[in-house]
Biotite code that builds the C-alpha atoms (Angstrom):
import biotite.structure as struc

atoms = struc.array([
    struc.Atom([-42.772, -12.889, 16.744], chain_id="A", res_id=1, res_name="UNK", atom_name="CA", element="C"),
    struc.Atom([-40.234, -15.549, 17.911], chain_id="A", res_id=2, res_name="UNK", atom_name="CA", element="C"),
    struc.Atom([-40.942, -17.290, 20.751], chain_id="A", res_id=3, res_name="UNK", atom_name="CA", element="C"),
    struc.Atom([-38.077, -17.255, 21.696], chain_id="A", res_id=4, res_name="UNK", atom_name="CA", element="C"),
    struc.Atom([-37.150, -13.942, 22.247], chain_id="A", res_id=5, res_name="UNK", atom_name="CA", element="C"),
    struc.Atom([-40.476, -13.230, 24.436], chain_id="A", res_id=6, res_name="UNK", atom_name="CA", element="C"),
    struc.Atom([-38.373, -13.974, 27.456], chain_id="A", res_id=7, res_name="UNK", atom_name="CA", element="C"),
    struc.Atom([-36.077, -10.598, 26.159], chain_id="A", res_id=8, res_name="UNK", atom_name="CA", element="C"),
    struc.Atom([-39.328, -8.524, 26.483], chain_id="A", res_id=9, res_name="UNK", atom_name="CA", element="C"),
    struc.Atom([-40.980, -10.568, 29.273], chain_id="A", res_id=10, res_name="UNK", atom_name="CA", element="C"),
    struc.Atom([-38.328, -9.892, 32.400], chain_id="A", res_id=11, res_name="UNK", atom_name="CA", element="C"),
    struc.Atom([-38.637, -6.919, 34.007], chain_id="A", res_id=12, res_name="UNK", atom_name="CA", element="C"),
    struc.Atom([-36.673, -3.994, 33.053], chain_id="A", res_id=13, res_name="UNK", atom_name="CA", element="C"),
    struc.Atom([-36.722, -0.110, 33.272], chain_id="A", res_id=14, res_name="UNK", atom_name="CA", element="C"),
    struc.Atom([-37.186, -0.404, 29.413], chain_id="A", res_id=15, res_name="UNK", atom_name="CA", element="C"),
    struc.Atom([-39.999, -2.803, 29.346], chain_id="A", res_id=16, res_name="UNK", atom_name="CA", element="C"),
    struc.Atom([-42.822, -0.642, 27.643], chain_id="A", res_id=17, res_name="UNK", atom_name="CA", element="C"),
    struc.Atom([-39.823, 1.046, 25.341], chain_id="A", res_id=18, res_name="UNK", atom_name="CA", element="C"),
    struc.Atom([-38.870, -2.314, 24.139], chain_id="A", res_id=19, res_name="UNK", atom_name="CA", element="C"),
    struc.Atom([-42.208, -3.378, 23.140], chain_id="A", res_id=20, res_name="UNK", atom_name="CA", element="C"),
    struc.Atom([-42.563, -0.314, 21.361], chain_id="A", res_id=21, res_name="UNK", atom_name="CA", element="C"),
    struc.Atom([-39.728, -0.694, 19.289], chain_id="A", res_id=22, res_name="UNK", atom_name="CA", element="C"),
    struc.Atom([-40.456, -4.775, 19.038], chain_id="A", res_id=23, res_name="UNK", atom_name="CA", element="C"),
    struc.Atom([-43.715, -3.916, 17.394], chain_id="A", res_id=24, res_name="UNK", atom_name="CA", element="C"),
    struc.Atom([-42.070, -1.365, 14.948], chain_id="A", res_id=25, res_name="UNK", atom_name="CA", element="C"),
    struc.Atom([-39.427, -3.373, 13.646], chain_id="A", res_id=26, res_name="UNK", atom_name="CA", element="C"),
    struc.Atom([-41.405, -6.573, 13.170], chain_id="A", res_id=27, res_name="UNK", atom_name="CA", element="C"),
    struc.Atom([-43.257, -4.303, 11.455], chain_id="A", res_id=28, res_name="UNK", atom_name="CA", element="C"),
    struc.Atom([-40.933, -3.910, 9.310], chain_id="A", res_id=29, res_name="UNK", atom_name="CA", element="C"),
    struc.Atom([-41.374, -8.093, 8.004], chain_id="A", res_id=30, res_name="UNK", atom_name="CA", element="C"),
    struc.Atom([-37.660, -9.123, 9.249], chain_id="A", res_id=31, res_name="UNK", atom_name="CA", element="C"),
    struc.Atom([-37.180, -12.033, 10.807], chain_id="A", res_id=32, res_name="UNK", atom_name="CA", element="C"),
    struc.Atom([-36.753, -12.113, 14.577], chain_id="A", res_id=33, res_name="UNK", atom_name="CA", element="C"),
    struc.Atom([-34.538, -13.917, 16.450], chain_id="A", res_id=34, res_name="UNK", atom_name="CA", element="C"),
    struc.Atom([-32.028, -13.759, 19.365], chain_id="A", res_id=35, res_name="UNK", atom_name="CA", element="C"),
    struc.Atom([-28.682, -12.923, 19.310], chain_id="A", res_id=36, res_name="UNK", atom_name="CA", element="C"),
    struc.Atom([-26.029, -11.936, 21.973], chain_id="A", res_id=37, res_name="UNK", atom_name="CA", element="C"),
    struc.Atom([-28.831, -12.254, 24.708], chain_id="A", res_id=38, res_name="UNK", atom_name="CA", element="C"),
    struc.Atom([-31.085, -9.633, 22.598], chain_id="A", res_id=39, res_name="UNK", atom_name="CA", element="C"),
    struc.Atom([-33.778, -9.632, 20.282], chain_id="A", res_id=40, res_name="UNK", atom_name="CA", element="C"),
    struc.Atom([-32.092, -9.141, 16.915], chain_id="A", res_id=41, res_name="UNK", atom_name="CA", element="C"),
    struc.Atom([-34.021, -8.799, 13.416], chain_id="A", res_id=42, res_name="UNK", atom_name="CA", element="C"),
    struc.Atom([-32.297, -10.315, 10.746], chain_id="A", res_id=43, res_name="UNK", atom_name="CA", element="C"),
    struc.Atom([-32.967, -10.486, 6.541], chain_id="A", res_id=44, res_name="UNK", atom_name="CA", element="C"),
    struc.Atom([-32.206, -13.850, 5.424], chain_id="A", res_id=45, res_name="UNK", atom_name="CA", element="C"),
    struc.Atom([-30.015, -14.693, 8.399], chain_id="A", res_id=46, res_name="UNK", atom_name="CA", element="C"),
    struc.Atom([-27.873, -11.093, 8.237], chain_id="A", res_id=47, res_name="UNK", atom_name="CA", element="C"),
    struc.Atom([-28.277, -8.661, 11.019], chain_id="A", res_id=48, res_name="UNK", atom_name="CA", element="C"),
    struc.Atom([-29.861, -5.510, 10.432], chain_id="A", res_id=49, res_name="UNK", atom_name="CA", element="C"),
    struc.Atom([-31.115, -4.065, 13.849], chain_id="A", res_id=50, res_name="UNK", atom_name="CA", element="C"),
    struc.Atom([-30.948, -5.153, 17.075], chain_id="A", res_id=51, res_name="UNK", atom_name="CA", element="C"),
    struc.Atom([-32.831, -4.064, 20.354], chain_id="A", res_id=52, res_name="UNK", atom_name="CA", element="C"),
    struc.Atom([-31.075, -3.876, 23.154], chain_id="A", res_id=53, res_name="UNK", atom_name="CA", element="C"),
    struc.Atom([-31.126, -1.493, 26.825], chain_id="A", res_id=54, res_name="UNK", atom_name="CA", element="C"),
    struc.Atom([-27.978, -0.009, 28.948], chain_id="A", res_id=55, res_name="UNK", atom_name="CA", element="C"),
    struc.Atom([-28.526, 2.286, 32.149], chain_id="A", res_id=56, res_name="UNK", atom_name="CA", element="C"),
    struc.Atom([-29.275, 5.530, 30.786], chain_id="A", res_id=57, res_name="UNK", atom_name="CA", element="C"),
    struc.Atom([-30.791, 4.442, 27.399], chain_id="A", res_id=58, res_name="UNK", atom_name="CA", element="C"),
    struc.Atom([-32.667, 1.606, 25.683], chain_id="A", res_id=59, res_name="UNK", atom_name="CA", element="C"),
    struc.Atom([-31.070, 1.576, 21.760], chain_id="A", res_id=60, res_name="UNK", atom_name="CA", element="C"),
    struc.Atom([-31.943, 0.350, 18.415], chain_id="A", res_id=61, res_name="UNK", atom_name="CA", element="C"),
    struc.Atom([-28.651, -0.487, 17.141], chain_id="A", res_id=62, res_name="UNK", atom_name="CA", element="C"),
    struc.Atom([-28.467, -0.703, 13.054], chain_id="A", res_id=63, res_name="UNK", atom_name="CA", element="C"),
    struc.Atom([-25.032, -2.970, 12.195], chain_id="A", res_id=64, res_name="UNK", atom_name="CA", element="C"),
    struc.Atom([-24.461, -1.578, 9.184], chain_id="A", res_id=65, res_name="UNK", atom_name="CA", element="C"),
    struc.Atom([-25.457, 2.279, 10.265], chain_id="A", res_id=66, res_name="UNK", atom_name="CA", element="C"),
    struc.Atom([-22.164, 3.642, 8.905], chain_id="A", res_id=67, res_name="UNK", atom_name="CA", element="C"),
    struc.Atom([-23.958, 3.315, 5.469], chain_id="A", res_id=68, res_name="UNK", atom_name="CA", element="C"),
    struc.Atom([-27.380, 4.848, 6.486], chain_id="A", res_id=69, res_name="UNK", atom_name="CA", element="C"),
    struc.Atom([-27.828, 8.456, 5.439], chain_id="A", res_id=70, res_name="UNK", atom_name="CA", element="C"),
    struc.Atom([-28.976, 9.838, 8.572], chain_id="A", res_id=71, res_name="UNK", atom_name="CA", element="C"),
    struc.Atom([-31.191, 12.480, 7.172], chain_id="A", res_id=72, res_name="UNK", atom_name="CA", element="C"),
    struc.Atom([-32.240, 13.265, 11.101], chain_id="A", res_id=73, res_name="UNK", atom_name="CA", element="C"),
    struc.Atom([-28.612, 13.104, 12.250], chain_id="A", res_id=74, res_name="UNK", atom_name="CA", element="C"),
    struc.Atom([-30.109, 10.459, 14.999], chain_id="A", res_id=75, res_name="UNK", atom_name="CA", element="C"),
    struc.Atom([-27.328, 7.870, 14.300], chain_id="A", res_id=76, res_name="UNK", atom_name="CA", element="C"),
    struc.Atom([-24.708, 7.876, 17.128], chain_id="A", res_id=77, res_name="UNK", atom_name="CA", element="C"),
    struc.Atom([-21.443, 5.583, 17.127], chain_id="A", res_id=78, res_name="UNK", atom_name="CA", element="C"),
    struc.Atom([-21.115, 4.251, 20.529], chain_id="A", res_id=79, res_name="UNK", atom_name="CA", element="C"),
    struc.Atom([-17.612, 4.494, 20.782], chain_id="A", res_id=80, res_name="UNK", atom_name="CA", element="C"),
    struc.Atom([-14.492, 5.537, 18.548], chain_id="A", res_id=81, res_name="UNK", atom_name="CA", element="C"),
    struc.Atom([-13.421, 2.083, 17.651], chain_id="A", res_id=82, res_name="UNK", atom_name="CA", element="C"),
    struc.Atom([-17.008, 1.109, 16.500], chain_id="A", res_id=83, res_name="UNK", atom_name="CA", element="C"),
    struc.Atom([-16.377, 1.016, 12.843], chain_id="A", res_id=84, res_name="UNK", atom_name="CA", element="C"),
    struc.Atom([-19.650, -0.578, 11.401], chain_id="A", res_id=85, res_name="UNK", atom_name="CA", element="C"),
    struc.Atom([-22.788, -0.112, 14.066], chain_id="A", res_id=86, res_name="UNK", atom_name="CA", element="C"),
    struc.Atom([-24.451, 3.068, 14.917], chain_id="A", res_id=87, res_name="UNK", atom_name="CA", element="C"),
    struc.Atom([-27.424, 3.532, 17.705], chain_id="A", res_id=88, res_name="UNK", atom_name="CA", element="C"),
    struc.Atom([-30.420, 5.309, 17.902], chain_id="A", res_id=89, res_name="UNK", atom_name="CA", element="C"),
    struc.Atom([-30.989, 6.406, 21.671], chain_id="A", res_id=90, res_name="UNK", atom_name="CA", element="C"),
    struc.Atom([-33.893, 6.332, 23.894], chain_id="A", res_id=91, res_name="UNK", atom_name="CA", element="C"),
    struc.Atom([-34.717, 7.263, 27.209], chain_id="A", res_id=92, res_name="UNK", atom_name="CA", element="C"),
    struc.Atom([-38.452, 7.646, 27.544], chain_id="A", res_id=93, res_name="UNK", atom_name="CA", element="C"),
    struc.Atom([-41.358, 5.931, 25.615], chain_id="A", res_id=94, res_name="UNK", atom_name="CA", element="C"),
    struc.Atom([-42.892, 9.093, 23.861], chain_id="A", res_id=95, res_name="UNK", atom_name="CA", element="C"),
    struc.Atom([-39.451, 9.836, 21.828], chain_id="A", res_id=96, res_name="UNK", atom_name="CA", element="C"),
    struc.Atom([-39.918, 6.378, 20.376], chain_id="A", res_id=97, res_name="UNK", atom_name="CA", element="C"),
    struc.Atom([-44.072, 7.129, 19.767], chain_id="A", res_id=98, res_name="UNK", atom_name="CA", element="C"),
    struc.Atom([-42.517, 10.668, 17.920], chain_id="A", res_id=99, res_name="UNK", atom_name="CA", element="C"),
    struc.Atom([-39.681, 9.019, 15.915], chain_id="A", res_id=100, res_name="UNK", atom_name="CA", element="C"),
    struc.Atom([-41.889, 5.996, 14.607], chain_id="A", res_id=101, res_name="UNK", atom_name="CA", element="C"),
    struc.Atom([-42.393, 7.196, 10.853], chain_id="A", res_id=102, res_name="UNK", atom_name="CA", element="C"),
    struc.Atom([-38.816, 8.417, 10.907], chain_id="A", res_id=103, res_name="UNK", atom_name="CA", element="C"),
    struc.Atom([-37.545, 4.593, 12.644], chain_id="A", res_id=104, res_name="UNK", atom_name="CA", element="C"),
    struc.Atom([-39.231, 2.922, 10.304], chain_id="A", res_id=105, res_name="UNK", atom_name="CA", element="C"),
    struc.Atom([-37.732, 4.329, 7.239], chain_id="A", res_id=106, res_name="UNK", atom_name="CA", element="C"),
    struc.Atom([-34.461, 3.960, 9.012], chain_id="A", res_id=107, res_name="UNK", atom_name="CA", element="C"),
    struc.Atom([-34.955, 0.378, 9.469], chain_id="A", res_id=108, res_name="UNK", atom_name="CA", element="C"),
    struc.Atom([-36.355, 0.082, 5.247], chain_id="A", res_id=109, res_name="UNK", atom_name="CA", element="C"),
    struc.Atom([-33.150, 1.882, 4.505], chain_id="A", res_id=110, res_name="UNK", atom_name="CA", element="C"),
    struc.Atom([-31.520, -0.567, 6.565], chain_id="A", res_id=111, res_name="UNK", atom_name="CA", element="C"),
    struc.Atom([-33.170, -3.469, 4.873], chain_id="A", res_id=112, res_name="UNK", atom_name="CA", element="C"),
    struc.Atom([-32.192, -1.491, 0.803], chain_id="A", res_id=113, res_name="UNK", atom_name="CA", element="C"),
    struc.Atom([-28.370, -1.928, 2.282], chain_id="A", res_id=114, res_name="UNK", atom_name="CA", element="C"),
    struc.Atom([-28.730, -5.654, 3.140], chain_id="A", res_id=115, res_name="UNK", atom_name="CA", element="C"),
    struc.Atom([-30.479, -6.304, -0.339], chain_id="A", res_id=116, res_name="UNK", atom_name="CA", element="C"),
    struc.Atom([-27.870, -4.295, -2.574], chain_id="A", res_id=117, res_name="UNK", atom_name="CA", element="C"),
    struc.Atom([-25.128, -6.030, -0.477], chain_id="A", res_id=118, res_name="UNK", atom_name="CA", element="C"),
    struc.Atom([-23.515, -2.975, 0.532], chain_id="A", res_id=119, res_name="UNK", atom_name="CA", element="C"),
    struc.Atom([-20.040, -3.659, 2.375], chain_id="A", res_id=120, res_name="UNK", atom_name="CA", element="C"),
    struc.Atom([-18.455, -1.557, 4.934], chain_id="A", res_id=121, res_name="UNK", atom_name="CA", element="C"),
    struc.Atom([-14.560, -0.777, 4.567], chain_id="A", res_id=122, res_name="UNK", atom_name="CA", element="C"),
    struc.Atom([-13.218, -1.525, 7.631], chain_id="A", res_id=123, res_name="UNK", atom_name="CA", element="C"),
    struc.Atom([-10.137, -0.126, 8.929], chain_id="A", res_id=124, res_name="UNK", atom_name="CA", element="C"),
    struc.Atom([-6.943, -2.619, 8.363], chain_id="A", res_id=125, res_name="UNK", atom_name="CA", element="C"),
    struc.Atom([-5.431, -3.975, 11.456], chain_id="A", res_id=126, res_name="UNK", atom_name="CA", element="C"),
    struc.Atom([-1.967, -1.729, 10.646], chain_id="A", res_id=127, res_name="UNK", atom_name="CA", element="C"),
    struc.Atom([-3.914, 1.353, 10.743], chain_id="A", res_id=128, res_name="UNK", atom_name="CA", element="C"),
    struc.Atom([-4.059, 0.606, 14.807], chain_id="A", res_id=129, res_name="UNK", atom_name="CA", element="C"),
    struc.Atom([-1.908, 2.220, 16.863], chain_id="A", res_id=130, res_name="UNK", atom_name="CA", element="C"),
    struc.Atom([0.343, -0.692, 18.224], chain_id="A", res_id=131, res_name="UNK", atom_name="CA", element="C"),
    struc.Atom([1.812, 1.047, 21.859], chain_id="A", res_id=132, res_name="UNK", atom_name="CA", element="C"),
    struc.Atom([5.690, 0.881, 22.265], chain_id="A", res_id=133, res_name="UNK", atom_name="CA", element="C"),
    struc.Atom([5.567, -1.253, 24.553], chain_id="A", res_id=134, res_name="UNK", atom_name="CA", element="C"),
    struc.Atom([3.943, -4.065, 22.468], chain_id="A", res_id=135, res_name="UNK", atom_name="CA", element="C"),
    struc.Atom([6.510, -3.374, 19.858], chain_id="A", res_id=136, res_name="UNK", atom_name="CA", element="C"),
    struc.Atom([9.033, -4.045, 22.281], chain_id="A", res_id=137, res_name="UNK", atom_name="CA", element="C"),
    struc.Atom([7.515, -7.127, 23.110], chain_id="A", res_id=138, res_name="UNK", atom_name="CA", element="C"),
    struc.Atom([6.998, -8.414, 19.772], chain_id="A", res_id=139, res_name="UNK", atom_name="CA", element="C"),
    struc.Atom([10.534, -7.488, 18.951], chain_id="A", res_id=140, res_name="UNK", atom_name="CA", element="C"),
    struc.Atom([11.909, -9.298, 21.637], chain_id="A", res_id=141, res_name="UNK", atom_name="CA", element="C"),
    struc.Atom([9.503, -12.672, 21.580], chain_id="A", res_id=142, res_name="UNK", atom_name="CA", element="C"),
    struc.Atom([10.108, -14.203, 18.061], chain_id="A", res_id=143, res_name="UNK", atom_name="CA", element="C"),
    struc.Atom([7.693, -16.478, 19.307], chain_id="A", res_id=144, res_name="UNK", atom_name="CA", element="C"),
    struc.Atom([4.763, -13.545, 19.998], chain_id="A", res_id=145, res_name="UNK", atom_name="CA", element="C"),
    struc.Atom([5.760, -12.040, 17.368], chain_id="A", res_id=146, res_name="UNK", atom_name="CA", element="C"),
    struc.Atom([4.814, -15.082, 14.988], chain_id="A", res_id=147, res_name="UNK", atom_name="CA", element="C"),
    struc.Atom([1.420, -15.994, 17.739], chain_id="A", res_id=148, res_name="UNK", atom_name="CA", element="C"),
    struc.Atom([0.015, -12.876, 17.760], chain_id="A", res_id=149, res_name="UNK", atom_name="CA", element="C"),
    struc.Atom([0.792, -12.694, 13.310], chain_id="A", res_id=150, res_name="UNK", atom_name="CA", element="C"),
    struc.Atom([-1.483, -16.078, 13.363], chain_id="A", res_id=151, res_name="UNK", atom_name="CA", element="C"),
    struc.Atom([-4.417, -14.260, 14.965], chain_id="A", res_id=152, res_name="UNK", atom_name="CA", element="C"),
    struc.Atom([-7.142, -13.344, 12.972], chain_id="A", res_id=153, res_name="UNK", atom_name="CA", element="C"),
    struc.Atom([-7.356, -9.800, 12.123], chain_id="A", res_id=154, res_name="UNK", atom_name="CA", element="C"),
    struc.Atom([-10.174, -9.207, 14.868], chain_id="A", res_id=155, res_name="UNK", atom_name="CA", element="C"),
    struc.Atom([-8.396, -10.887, 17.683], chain_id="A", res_id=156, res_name="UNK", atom_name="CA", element="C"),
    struc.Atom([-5.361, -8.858, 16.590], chain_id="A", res_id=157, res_name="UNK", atom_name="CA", element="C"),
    struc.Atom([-7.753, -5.309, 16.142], chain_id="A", res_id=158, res_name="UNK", atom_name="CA", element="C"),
    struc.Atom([-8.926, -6.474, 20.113], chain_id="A", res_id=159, res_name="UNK", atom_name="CA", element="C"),
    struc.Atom([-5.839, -6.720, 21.722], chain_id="A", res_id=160, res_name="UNK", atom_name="CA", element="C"),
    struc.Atom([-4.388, -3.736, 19.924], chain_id="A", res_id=161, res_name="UNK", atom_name="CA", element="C"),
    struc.Atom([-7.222, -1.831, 21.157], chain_id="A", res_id=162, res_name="UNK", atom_name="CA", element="C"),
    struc.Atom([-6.883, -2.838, 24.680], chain_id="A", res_id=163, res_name="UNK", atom_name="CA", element="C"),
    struc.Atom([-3.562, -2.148, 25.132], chain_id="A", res_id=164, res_name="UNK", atom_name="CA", element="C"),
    struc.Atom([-3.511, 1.223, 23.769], chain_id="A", res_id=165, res_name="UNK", atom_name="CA", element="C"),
    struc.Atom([-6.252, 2.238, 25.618], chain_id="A", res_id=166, res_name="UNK", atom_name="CA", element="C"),
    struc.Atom([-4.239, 2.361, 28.819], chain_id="A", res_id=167, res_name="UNK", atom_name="CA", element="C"),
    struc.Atom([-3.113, 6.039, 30.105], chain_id="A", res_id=168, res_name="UNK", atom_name="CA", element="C"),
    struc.Atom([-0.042, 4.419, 31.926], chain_id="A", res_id=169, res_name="UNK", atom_name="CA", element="C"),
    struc.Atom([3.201, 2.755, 30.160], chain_id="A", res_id=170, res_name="UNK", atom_name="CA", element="C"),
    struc.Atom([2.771, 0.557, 33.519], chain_id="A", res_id=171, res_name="UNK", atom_name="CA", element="C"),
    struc.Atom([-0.572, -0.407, 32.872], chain_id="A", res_id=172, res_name="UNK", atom_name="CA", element="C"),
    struc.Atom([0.456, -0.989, 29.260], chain_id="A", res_id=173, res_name="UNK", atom_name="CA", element="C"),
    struc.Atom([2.978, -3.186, 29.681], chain_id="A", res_id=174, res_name="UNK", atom_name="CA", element="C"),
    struc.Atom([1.021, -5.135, 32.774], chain_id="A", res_id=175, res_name="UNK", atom_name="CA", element="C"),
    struc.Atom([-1.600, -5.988, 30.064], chain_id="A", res_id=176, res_name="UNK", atom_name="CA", element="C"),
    struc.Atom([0.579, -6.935, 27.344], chain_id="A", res_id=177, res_name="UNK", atom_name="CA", element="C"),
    struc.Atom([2.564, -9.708, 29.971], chain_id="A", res_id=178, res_name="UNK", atom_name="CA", element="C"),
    struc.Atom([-1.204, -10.673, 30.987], chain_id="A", res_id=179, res_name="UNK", atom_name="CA", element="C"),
    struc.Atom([-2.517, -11.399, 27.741], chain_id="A", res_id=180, res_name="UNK", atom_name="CA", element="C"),
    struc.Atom([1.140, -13.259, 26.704], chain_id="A", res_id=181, res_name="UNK", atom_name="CA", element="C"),
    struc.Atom([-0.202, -16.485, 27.127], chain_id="A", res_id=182, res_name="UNK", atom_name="CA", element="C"),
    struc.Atom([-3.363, -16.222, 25.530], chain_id="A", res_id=183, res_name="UNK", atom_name="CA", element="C"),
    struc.Atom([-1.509, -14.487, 22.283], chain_id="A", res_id=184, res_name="UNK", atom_name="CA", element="C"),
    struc.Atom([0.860, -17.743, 22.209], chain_id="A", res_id=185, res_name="UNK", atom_name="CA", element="C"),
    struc.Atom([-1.808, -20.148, 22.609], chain_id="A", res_id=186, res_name="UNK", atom_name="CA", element="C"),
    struc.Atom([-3.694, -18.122, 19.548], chain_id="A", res_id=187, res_name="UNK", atom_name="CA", element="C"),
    struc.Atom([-6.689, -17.213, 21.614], chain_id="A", res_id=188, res_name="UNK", atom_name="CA", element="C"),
    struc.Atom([-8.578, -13.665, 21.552], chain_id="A", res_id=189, res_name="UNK", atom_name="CA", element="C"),
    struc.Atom([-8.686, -10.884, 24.302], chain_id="A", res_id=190, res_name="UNK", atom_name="CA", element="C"),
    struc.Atom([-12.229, -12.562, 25.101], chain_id="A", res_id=191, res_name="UNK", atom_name="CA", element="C"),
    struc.Atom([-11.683, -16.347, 24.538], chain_id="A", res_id=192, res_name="UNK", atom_name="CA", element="C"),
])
């Protein structure tokens, strides 16, 4: 247990007992805790392999390399369709956790076998995103954008391609793209 993280487990939360649960299983599992994006995250040798971490309807374990788990019990869900790596187990009450601990265990061992061998996930290259129209059109006529938003890393460009194509309108499209100008030009990400 790392200190640290008790605060994660301590505040109160509709998940509180289902967190424990799961704390106590994948400690269990002799990765090292620690805590990462505000949640407790359990790590071998400083990678990530699982995190714990709680959303309205659900409390999740969330495996970042999951794509390459086997899934015997077809329990791994991707939590959206541009999640390439990560995939979650759900919970929404304490007693499917108190059921699934033999089978979340050997998850989170499998887990641990992918870290060890070194297994890599092939992620999708950035030209495989759908780039909207209108960002073409901007990028055709901004030699300047055009070269910014080239500089970005390949995440930073994956982000904003993302976010513009996920709006239904042209409008809203092309409001985001003029938004998010500067921030291209200045060679910062979507979230910087």
């Amino acid at each position: 247990m790392n200190p640290k993280v008790d605060w994660f487990f301590n505040k109160t939360s509709k998940w509180q007992e289902e967190y424990s649960k799961l704390r106590k299983i994948a400690l269990a599992s002799g990765l090292a805790e620690e805590l990462k994006w505000g949640c407790p995250c359990y790590t071998l040798d400083g990678t990530n392999v699982v995190l714990i971490h709680g959303f309205k309807n659900y409390c999740a374990y969330l495996f970042h390399k999951g794509v390459l788990l086997k899934d015997p019990k077809r329990i791994l869900i991707q939590q959206t369709a541009n999640v390439q790596s990560a995939r979650q187990i759900r919970f929404t009450h304490l007693d499917q956790i108190t059921d699934l601990e033999p089978i979340l265990k050997a998850y989170i061992k499998e887990a641990i076998k992918v870290e060890k061998l070194g297994a890599k996930v092939e992620f999708k290259k950035t030209t495989e995103f759908e780039m909207p129209d209108e960002f073409k059109a901007a990028l055709k006529k901004s030699v300047a954008l055009h070269k910014a938003f080239k500089l970005l890393t390949p995440g930073r460009q994956r982000g904003y391609l993302l976010y513009f194509a996920s709006a239904k309108q042209a409008k809203t499209r092309a409001e985001r793209i003029q938004k998010y100008t500067p921030a291209i030009l200045k060679g910062k990400g979507l979230e910087d």
